[in-house]
VOGU-644454 format. One record per residue (C-alpha): x, y, z; residue in one letter. Coordinates in Angstrom, 3 decimals. Each point is the difference from the previous one (the first is absolute). Layout:
BEGIN
+----------+----------+----------+------+
|        u |        v |        w | gufi |
+----------+----------+----------+------+
|        X |        Y |        Z |    A |
...
+----------+----------+----------+------+
This chain:
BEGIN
+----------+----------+----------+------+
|        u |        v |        w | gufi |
+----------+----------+----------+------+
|    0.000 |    0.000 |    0.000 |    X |
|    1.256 |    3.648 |   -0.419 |    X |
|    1.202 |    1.527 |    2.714 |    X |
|   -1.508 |    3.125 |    1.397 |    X |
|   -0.006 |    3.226 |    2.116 |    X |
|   -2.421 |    2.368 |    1.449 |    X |
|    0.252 |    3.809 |    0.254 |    X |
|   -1.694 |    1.491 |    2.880 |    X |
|    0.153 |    2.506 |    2.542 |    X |
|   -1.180 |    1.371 |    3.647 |    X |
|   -2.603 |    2.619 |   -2.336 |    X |
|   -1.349 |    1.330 |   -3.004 |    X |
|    2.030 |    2.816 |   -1.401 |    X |
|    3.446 |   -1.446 |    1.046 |    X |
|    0.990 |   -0.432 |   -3.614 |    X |
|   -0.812 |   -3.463 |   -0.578 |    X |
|   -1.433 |    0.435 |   -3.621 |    X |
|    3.708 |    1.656 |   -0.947 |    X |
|    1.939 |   -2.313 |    1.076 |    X |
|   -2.166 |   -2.969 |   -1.195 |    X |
|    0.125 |    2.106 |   -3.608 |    X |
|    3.751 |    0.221 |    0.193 |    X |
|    0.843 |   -2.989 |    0.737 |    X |
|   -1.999 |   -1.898 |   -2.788 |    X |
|    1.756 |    2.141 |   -2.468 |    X |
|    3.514 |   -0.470 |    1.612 |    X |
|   -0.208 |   -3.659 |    0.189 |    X |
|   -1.983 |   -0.049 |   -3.774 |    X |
|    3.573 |    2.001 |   -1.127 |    X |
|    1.877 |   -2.464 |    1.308 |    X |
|   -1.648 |   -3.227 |   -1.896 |    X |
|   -2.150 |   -1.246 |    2.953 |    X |
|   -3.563 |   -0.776 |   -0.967 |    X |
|   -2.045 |    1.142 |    2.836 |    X |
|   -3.594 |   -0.705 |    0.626 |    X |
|   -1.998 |    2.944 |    1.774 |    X |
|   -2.788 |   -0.736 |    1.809 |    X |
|   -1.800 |    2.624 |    2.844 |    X |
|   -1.899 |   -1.094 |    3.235 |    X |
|   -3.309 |    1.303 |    0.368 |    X |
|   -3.096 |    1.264 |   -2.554 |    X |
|    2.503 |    2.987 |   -1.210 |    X |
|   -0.673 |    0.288 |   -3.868 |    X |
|    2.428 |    3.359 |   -0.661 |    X |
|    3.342 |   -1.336 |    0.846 |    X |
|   -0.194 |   -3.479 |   -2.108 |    X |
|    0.267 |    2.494 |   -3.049 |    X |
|    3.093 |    1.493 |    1.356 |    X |
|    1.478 |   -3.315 |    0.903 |    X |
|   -0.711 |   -0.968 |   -3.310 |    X |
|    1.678 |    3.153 |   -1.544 |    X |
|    3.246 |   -1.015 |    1.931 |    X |
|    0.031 |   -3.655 |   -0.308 |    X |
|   -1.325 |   -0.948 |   -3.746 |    X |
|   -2.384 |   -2.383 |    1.744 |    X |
|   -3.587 |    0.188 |    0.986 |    X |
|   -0.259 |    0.634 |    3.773 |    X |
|   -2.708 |   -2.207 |    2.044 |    X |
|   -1.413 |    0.335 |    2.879 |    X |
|    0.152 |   -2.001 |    3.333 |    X |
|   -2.936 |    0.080 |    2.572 |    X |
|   -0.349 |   -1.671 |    2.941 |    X |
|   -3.321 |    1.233 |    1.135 |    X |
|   -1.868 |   -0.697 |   -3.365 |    X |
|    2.369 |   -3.227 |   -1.507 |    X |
|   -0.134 |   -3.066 |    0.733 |    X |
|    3.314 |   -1.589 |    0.834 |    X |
|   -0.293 |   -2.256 |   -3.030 |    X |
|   -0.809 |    3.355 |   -2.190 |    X |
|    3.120 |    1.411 |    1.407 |    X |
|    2.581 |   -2.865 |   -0.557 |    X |
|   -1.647 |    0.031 |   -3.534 |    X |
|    1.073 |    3.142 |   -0.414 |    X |
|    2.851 |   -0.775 |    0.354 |    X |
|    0.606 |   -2.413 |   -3.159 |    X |
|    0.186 |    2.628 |   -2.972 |    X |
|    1.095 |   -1.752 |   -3.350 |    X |
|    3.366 |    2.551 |   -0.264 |    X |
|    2.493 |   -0.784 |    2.933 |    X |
|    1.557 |    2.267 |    2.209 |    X |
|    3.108 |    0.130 |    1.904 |    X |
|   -1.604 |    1.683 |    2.746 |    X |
|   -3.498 |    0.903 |    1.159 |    X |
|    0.118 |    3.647 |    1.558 |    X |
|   -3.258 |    1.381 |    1.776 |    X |
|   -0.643 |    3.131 |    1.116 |    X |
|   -2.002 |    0.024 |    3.559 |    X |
|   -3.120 |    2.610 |    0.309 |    X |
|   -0.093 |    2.455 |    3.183 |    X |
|    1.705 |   -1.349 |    2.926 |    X |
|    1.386 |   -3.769 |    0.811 |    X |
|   -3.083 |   -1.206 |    2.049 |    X |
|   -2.418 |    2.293 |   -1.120 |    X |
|   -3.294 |   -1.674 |   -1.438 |    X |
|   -3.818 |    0.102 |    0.656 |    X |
|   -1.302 |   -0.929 |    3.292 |    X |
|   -1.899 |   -3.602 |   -1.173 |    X |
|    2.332 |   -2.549 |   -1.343 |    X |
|   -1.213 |   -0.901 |   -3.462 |    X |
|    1.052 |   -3.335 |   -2.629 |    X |
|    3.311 |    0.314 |    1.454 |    X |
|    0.881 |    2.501 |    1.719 |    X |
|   -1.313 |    3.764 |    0.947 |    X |
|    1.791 |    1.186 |   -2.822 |    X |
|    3.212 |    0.993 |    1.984 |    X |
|    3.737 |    0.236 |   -1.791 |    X |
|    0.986 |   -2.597 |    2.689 |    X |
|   -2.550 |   -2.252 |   -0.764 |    X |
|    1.486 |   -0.635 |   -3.611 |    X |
|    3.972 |   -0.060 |    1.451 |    X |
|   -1.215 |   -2.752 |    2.346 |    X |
|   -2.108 |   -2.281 |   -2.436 |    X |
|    2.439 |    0.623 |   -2.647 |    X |
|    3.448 |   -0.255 |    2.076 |    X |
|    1.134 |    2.986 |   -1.836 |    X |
|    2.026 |    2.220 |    2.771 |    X |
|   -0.514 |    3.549 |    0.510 |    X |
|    2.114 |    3.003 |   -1.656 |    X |
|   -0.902 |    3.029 |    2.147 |    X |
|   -0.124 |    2.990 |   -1.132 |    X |
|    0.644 |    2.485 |    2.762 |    X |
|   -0.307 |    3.766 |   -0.206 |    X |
|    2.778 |    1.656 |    2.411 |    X |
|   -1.053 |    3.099 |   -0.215 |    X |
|   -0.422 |    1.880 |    3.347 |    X |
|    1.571 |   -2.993 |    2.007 |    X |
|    3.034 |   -1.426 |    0.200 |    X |
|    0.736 |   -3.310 |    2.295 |    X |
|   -3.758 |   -0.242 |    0.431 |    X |
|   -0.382 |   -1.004 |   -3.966 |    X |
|    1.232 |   -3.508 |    1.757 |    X |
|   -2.369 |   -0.412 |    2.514 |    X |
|   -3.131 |    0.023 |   -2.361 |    X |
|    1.931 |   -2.450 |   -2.605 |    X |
|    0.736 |   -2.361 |    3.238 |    X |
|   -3.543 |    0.325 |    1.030 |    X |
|   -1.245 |   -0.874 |   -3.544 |    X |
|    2.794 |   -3.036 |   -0.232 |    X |
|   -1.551 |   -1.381 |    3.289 |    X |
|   -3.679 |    0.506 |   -0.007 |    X |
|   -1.017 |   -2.988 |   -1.372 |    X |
|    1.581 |   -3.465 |   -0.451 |    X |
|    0.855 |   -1.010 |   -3.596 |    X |
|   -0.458 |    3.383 |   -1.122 |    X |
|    4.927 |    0.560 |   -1.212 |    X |
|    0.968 |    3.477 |   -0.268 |    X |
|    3.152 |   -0.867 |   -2.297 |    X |
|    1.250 |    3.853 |    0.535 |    X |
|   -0.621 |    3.697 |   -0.273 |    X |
|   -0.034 |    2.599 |   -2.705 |    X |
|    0.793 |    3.397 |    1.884 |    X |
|   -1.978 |    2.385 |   -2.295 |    X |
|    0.176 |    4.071 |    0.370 |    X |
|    3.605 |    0.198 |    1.835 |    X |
|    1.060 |    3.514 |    0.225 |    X |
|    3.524 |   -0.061 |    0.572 |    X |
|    2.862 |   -2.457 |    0.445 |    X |
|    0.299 |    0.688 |    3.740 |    X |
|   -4.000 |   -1.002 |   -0.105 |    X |
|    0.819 |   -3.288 |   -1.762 |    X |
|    2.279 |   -0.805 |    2.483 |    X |
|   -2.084 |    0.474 |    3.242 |    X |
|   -2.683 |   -2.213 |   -1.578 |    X |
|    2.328 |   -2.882 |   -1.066 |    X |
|    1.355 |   -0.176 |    3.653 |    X |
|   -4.013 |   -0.560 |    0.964 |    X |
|   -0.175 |   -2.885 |   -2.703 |    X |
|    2.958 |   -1.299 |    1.233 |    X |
|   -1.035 |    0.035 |    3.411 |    X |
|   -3.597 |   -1.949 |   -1.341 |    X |
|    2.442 |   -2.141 |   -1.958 |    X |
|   -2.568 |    1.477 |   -3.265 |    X |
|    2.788 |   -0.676 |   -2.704 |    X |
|   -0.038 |    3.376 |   -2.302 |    X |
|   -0.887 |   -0.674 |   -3.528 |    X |
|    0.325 |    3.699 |   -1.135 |    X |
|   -0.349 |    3.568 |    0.537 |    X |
|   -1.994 |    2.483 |   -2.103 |    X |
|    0.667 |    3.650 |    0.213 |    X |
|   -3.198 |    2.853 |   -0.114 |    X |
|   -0.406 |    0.348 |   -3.732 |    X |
|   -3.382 |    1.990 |   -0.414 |    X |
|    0.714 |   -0.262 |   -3.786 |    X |
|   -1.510 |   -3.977 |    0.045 |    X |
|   -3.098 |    0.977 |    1.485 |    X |
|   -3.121 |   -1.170 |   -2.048 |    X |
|   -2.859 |    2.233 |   -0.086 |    X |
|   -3.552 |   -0.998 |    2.048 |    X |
|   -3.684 |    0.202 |   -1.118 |    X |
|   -3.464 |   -1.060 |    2.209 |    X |
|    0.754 |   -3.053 |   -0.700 |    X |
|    3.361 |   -0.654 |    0.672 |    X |
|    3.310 |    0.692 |   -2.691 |    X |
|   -0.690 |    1.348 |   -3.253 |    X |
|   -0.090 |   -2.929 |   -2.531 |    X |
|    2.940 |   -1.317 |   -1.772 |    X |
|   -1.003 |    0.430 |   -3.191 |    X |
|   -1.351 |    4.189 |    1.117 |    X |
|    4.223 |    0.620 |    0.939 |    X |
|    1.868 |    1.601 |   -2.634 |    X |
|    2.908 |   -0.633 |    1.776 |    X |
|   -0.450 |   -3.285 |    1.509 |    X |
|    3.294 |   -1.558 |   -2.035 |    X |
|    2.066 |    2.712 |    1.591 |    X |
|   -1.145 |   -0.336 |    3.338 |    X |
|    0.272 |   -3.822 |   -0.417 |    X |
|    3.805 |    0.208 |   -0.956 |    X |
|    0.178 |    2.336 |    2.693 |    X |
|   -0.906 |   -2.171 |    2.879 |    X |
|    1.969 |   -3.150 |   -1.701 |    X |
|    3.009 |    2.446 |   -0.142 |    X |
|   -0.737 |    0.762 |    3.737 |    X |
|   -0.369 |   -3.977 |    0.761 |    X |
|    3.295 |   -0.795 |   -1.561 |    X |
|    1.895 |    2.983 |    1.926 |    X |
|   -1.656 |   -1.072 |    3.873 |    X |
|   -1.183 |   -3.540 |   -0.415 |    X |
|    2.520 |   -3.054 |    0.386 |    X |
|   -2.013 |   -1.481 |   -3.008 |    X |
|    2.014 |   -3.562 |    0.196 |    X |
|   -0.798 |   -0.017 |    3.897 |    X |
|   -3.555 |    0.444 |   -0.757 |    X |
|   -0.514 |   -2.449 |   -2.905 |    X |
|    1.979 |   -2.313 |    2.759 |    X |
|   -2.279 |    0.689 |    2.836 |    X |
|   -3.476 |   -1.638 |   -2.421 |    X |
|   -1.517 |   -3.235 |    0.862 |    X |
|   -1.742 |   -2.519 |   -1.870 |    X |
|   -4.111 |   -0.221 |    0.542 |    X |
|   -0.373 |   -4.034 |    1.042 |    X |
|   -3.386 |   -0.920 |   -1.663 |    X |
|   -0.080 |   -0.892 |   -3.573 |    X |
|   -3.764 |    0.638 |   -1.756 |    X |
|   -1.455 |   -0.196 |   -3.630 |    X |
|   -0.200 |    3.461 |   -1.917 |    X |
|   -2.466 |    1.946 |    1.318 |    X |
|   -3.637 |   -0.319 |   -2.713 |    X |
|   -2.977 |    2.164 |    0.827 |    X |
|   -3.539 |   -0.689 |   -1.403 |    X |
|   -0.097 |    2.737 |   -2.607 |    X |
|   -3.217 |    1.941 |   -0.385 |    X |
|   -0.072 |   -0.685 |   -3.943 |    X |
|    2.004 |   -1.554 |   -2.863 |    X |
|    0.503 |    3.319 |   -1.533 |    X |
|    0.297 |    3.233 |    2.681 |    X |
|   -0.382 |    3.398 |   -1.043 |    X |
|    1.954 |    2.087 |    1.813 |    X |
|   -0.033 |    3.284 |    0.535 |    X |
|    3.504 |    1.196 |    0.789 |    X |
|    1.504 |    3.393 |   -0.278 |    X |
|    0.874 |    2.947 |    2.643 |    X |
|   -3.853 |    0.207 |    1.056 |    X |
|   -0.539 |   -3.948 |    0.576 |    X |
|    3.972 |   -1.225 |    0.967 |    X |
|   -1.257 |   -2.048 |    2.837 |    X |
|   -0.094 |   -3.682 |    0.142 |    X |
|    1.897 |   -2.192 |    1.815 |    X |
|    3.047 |   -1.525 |   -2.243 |    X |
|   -0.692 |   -3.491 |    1.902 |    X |
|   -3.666 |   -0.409 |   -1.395 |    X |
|    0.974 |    1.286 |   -3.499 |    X |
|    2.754 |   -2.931 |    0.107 |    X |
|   -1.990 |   -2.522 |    1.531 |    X |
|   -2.422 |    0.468 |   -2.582 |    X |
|    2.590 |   -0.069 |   -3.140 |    X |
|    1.098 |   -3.432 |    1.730 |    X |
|   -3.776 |   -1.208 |    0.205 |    X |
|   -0.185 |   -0.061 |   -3.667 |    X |
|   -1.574 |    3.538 |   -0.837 |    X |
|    0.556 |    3.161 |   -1.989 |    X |
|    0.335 |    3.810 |    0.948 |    X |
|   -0.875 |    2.424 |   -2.260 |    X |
|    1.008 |    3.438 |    0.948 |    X |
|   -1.682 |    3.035 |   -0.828 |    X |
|    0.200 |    3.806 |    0.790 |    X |
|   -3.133 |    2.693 |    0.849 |    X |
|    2.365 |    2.771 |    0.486 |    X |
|    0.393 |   -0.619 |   -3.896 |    X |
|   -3.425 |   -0.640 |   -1.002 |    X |
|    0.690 |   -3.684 |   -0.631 |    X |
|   -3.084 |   -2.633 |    0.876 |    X |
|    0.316 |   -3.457 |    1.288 |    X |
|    0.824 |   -2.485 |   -2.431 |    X |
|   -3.468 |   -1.081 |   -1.500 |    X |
|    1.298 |   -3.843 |   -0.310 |    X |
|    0.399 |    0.278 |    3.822 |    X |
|   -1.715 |   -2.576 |    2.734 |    X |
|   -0.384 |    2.578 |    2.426 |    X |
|    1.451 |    3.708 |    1.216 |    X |
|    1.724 |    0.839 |    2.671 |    X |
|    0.465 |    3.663 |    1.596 |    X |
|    3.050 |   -0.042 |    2.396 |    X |
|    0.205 |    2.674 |    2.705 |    X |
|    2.277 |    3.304 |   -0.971 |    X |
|   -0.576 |    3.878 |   -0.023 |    X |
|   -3.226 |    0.565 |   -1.785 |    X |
|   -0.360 |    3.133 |    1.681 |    X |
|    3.143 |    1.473 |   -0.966 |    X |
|   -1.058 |   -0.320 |   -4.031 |    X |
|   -3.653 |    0.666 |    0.093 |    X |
|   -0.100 |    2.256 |   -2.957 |    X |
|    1.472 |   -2.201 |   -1.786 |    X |
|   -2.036 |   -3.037 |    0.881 |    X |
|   -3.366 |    2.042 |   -0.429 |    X |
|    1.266 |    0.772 |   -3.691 |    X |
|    0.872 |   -3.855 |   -0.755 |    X |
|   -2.961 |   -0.127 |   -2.031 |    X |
|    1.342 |   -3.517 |   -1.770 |    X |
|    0.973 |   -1.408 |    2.847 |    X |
|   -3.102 |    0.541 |    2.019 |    X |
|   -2.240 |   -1.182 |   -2.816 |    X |
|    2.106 |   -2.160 |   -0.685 |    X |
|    0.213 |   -1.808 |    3.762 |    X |
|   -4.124 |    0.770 |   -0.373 |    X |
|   -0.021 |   -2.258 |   -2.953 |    X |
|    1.771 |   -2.684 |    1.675 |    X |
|   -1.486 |   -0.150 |    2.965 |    X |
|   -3.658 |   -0.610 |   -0.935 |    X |
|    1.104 |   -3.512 |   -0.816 |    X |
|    2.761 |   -1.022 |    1.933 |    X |
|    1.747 |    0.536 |    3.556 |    X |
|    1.610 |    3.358 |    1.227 |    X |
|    1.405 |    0.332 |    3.022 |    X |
|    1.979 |    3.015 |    1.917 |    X |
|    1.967 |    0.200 |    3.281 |    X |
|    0.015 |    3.423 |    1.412 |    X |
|    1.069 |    2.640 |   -3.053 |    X |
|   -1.351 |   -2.458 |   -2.031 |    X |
|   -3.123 |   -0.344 |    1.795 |    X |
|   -0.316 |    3.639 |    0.391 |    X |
|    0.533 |    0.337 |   -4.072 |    X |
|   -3.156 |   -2.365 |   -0.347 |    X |
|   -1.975 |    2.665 |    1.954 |    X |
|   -2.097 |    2.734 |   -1.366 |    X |
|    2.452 |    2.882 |    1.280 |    X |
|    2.723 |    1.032 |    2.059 |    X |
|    0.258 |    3.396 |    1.508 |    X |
|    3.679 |    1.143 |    0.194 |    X |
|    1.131 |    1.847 |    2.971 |    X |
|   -0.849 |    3.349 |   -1.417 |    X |
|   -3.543 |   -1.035 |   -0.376 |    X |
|    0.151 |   -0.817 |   -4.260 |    X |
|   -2.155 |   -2.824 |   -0.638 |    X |
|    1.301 |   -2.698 |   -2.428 |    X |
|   -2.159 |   -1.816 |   -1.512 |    X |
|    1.098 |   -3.898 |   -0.418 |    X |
|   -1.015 |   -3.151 |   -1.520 |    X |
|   -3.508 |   -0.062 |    1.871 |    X |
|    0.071 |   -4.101 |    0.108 |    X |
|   -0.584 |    0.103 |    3.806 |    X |
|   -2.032 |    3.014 |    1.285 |    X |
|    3.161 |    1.038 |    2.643 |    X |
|    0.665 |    3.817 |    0.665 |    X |
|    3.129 |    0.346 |    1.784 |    X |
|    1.547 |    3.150 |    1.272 |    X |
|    3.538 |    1.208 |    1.105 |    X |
|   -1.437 |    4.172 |    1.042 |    X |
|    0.258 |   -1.608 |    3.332 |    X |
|    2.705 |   -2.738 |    0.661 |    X |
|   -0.499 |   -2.617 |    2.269 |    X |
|    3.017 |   -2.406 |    0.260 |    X |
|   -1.628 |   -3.539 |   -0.452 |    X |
|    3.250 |   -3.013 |    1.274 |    X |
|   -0.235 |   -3.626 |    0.935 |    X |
|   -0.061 |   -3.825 |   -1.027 |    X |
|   -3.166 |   -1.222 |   -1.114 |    X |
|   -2.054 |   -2.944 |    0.449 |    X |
|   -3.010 |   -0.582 |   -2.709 |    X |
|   -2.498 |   -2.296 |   -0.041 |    X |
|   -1.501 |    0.261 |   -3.933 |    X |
|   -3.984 |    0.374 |   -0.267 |    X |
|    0.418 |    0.295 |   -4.158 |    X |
|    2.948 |   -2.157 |   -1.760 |    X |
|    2.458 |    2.117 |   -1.524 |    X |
|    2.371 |   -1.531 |   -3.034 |    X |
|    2.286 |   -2.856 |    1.802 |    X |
|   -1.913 |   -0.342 |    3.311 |    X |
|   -3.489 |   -0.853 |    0.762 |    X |
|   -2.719 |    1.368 |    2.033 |    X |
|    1.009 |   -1.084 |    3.744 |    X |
|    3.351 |   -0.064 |   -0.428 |    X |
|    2.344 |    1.378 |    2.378 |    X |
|    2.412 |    2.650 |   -1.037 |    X |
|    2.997 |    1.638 |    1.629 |    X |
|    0.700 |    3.759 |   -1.479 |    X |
|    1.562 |    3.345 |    1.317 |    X |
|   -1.663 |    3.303 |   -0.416 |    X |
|    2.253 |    3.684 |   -0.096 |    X |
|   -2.638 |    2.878 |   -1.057 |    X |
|   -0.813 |    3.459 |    0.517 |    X |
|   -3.095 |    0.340 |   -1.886 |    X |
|   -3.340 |    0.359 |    1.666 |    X |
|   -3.305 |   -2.156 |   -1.601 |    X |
|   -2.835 |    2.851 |   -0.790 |    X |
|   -2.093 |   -2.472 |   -1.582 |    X |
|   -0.185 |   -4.273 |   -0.489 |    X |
|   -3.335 |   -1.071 |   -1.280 |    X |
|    0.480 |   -3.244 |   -0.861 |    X |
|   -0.107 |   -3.351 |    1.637 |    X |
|    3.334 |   -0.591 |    2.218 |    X |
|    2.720 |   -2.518 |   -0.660 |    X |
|    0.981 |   -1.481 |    2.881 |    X |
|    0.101 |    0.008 |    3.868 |    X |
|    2.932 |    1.450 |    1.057 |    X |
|    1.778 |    0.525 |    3.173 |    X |
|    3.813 |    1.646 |    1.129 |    X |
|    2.581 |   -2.347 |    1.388 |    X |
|   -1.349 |   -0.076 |    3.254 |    X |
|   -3.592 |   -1.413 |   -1.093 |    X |
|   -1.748 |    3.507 |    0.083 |    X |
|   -2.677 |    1.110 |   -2.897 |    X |
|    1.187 |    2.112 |   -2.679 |    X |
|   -2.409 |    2.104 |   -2.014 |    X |
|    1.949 |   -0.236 |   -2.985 |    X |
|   -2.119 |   -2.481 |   -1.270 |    X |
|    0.868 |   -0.021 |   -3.518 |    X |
|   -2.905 |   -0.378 |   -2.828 |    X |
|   -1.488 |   -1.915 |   -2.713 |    X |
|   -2.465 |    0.423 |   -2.937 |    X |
|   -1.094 |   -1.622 |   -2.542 |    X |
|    0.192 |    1.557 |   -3.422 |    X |
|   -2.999 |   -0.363 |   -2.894 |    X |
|    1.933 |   -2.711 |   -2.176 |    X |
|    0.444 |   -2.115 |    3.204 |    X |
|    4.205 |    1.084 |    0.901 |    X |
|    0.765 |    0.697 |    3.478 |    X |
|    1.322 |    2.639 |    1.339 |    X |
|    2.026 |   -0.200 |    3.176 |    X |
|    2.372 |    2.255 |    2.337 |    X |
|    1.412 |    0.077 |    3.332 |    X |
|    2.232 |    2.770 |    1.886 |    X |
|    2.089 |   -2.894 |    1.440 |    X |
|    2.763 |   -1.140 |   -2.860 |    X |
|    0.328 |   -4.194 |    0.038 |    X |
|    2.997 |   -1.551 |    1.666 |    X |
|   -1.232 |   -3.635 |    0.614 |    X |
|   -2.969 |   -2.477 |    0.351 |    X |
|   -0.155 |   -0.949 |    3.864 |    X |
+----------+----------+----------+------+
């Protein structure tokens, strides 16, 4: 099996993303073929991960995968000399209800996987202290191997020093040390970084951090310090929802989970991309239509002047299958109202008005129990999704989708919605965006 690492940290914001970004590229320059993968429901950084690597970046859950769905994930048809994942927030940090496997926590991945721990540890304001957190974190929890640290945001040489005699003292071996360099920093929207494919500059700030990551990081000492996963599995198949899957896919509808796109390439079916932003409509020689999540919001002009592309989803949809997740399912709705109060009109399959005048941050796994089949699951099925939203609902008059509930087994509104058109297609949405069956 390949051997691999994990990149976390105490926090968010410690520089994590940088370092993960730099290091794919610095090992990629070297000749290593490194697999990216990213713990947690995060659907921005996979894109940068792929941007630095060459390779499609998946994404490993404990709270909504099953450990058989992880260890699948595992077996992808190109090998790798090394599996690198980048942790999300802090080490331990998860949801409060343990899910499939896990409550979603960083160390819940290091310990099924036997992957030890890089840490990434921003020194900033602290000196000796930096090694009591990273000690703390190595010894929380049994089976969870902090390999070493990566002292990010050192100010001074005299700095570096007084936090390597902490490590030492922890016996925290030092993997490398990262000056402040405010130049790397990638910009931030509502909903996390901008996109990879919205940065101008993203080659130049990735051979920026790799050029950082081979000036600080022991690179051989790191490669060293990666372990073999134990469990052998077959390649990971999903049921897809069709033989042939329109996609929509552009800056407006960018996310979808690499893992279920994969999985349903290795089940045998077809994806057939397509772009609103340029007026394009799903292939008509499609099975069904699927809307991934995005920033609908942030091109509503654009959308509401789509004219082929909304007849064109129109046409399809009275006879076959349509389904959104979040931007997606908000693009099936009669309008959204953009934060200055404009009113876009949209595809009108589902009778949804959403609104971002006033923002309401909308977080959290998701449980669903389906009332209405949607394409690849039907009607009772249990789902396992994660919603990230600001918009508000101002209107849903049609039937809902599914029960849902949080992580913690408590009722969500967000319903989602069905109807069915004239010609007898269905028409389906949800705010959640599918990670697994449960």
């Amino acid at each position: 099996m390949t051997p691999g690492l994990i990149i976390s940290a105490p926090a968010s914001g410690t520089g994590k993303t940088t370092v993960m970004l730099g290091l794919l590229a610095a090992l990629r320059a070297r000749g290593l073929v490194v697999q990216p993968c990213k713990n947690g429901p995060d659907y921005i950084d996979p894109a940068f991960h792929r941007a630095a690597s060459g390779r499609e970046s998946f994404n490993l859950d404990s709270w909504a995968m099953s450990g058989e769905m992880l260890d699948g994930m595992l077996a992808v048809p190109n090998p790798a000399d090394l599996i690198l994942a980048e942790g999300s927030m802090g080490l331990f940090d998860g949801v409060a209800a343990a899910g499939a496997t896990g409550i979603g926590a960083t160390a819940d991945l290091a310990q099924r996987m036997g992957w030890p721990v890089v840490l990434v540890i921003d020194a900033s304001g602290q000196a000796q202290t930096a090694a009591a957190v990273a000690l703390g974190l190595a010894r929380f929890r049994p089976g969870v191997t902090v390999a070493g640290v990566i002292l990010n945001r050192i100010a001074s040489p005299r700095h570096e020093a007084l936090v390597r005699v902490g490590m030492a003292e922890a016996g925290l071996p030092v993997l490398g040390v990262l000056p402040k360099r405010a130049a790397i920093a990638m910009p931030e929207r509502h909903l996390g970084l901008v996109q990879a494919e919205e940065q101008p500059a993203l080659a130049a700030l990735i051979a920026e951090a790799a050029q950082l990551m081979r000036e600080g990081v022991d690179l051989d000492a790191l490669v060293a310090a990666a372990v073999s996963h134990a469990k052998a599995a077959p390649g990971l198949k999903i049921a897809p929802p069709g033989q042939r899957i329109a996609l929509a896919r552009d800056a407006a509808f960018s996310f979808v989970y690499p893992h279920l796109l994969h999985g349903w390439r290795a089940a045998g079916a077809e994806v057939l991309p397509f772009s609103p932003l340029a007026d394009q409509a799903p292939d008509p020689g499609a099975d069904i239509c699927w809307l991934p999540g995005g920033y609908p919001e942030l091109h509503g002009g654009t959308l509401a002047g789509a004219d082929r592309f909304r007849e064109g989803l129109r046409a399809f949809a009275e006879t076959r299958p349509v389904h959104g997740e979040c931007g997606g399912y908000m693009a099936m709705g009669a309008a959204i109202i953009g934060k200055d109060g404009t009113r876009f009109p949209m595809t009108g399959l589902l009778g949804l008005v959403t609104s971002f005048e006033t923002r309401k941050m909308h977080l959290g796994y998701r449980q669903a129990r389906l009332l209405q089949a949607i394409p690849g699951h039907s009607a009772r099925t249990a789902l396992r999704g994660h919603e990230f939203h600001y918009s508000t609902i101002l209107e849903q008059p049609d039937a809902p989708l599914a029960d849902v509930t949080d992580a913690t087994g408590a009722a969500v509104p967000e319903t989602g919605s069905t109807r069915l058109q004239p010609g007898g297609g269905l028409s389906t949405g949800t705010f959640f965006h599918l990670i697994a069956g449960a």
